[in-house]
TIRO-2110 file (N, C-alpha, C; in Angstrom, 1 decimal):
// TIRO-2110
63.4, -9.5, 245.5, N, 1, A
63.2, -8.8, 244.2, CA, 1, A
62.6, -9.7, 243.2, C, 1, A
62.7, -10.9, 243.1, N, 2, A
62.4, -11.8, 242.4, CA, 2, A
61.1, -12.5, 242.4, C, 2, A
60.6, -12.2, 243.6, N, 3, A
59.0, -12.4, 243.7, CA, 3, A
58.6, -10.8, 243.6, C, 3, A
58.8, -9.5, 244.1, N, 4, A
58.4, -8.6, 243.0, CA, 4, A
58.0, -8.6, 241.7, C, 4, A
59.2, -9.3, 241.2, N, 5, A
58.9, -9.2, 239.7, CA, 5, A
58.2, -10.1, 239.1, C, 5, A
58.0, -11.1, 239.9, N, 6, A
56.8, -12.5, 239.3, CA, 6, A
55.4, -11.7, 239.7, C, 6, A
55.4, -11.1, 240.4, N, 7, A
54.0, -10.2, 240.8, CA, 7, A
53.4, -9.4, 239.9, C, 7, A
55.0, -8.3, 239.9, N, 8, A
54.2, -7.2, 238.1, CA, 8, A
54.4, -8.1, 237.2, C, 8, A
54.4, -8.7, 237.1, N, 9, A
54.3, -9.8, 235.8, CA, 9, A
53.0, -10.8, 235.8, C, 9, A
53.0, -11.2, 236.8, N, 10, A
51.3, -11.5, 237.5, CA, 10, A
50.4, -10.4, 236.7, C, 10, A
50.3, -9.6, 237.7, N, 11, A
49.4, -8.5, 237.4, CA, 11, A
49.3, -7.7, 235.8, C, 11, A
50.5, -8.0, 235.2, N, 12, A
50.7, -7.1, 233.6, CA, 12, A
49.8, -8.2, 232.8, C, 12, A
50.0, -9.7, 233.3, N, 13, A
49.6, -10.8, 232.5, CA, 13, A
48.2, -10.3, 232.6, C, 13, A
47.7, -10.7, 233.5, N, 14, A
45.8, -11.0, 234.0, CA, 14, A
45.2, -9.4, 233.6, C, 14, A
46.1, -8.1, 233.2, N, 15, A
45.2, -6.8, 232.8, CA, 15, A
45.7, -7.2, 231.0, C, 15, A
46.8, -8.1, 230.8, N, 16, A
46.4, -8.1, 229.2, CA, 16, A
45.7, -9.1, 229.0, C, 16, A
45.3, -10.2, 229.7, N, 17, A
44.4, -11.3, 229.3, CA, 17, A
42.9, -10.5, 228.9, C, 17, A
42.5, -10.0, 230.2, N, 18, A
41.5, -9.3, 230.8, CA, 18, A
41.4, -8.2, 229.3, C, 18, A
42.1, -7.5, 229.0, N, 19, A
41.7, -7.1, 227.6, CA, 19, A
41.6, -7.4, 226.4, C, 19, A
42.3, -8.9, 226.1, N, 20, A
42.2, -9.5, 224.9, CA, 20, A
40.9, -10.1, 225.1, C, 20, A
40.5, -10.8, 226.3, N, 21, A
39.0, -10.8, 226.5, CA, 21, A
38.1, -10.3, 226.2, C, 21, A
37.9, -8.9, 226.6, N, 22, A
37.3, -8.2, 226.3, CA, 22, A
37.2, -8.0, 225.0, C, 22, A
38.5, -7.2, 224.0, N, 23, A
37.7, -7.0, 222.6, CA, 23, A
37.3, -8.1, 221.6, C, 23, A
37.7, -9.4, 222.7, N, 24, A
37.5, -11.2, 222.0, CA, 24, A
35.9, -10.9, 221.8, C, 24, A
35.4, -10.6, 223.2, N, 25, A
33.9, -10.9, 223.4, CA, 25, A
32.8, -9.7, 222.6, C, 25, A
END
């Protein structure tokens, strides 16, 4: 369960980087 959750937490991280990025650029 606990590597589940490091995963959607992975994945939530890198789609909000991935948009601060974007309206950065």
């Amino acid at each position: 369960m606990a590597g589940r959750q490091a995963i959607q937490f992975s994945f939530y991280f890198d789609l909000l980087v991935g948009v601060f990025q974007g309206r950065n650029s």
